[in-house]
N, C-alpha and C positions, 0 to 999 in steps of 0.2 A: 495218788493215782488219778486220772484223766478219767473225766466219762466223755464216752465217744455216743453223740446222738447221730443213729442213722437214718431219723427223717427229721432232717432240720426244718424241713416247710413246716411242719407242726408245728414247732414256735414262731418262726416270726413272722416273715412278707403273708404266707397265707392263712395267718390263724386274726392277723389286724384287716387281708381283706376280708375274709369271712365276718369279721364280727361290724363290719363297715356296711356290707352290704347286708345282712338280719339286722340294724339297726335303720337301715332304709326302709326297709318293707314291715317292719312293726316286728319283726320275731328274735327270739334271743337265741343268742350264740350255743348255750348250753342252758335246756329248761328244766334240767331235772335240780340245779343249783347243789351242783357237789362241790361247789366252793363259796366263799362268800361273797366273791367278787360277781359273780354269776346272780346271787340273792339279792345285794344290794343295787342292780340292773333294773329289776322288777319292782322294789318294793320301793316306795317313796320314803315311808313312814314306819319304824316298826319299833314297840320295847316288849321287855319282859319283867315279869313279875313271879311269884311265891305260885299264881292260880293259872297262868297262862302266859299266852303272848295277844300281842296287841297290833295290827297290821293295819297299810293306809296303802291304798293302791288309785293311783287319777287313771281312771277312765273318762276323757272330757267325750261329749256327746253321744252316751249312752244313758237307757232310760231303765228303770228295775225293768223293765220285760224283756229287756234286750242282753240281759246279763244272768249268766246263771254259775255256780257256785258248787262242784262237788269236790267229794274226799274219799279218796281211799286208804289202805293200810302205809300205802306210800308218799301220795302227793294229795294238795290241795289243787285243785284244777279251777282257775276264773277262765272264762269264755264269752266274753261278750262280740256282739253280732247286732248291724243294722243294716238295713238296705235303704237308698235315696231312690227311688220309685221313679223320680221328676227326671233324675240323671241316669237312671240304669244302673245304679254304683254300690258293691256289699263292700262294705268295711267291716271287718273280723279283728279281734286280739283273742290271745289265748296266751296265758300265764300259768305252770305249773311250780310249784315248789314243793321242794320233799319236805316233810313230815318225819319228826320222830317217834319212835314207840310210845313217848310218853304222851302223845297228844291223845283227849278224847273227841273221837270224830264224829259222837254223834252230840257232840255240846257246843258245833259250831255254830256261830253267829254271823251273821252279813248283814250289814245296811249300805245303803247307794245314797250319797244325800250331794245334790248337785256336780254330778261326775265324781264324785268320791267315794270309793270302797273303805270300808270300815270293817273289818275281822277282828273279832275273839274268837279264841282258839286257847282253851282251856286243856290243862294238865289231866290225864289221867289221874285217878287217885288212888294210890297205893295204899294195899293192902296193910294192915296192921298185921304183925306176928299173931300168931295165936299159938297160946297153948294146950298141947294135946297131954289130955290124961292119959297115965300109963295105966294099963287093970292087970 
């Protein structure tokens, strides 16, 4: 059997300019990263481990105050923001990646050390069974 696609523009000529033109203007194609090709766009640097995962993101000419760091049930959200004053000029990034169930969101970590984002982002930790007396 044939699969018939009835909007071809979705894959080819307009999903390469689309992602041609968000890579000119600093923004990604799809930021919620529901594939990994969409994740590995964003993330420079990433592994994982037993405790967590380990993230590396280049922000070059952004300073800690200029960068801010939230999470919710779904995504980690980086946002950094500066203005050139001398030239009238904002430069903005904003990077979202989804999040699974298992992360703990209030055990994240950030550091900024010379335009480099540094994330831990540790595992929830799962309950132990317990056993319940019967009376």
């Amino acid at each position: 059997m044939n699969m018939i696609n009835h909007y071809p523009l979705n894959n080819g000529l307009l999903s390469d300019f689309d992602r041609m033109i968000n890579r000119a203007f600093g923004a990604e194609s799809n930021p919620c990263c529901d594939s990994d090709t969409s994740c590995s766009k964003s993330i420079e640097s990433q592994s994982q481990d037993e405790d967590g995962w380990k993230l590396r993101l280049e922000l070059p000419g952004f300073r800690k105050g200029e960068v801010k760091v939230s999470a919710d049930e779904e995504y980690l959200t980086v946002r950094a923001e500066t203005e050139d004053e001398a030239r009238s000029f904002l430069t903005t990034q904003e990077r979202r990646i989804r999040i699974s169930e298992e992360v703990n969101t209030s055990g994240i970590q950030a550091k900024l050390e010379d335009g480099i984002l540094f994330l831990e982002i540790p595992r929830r930790v799962k309950e132990k069974p317990v056993d319940i007396v019967i009376s």
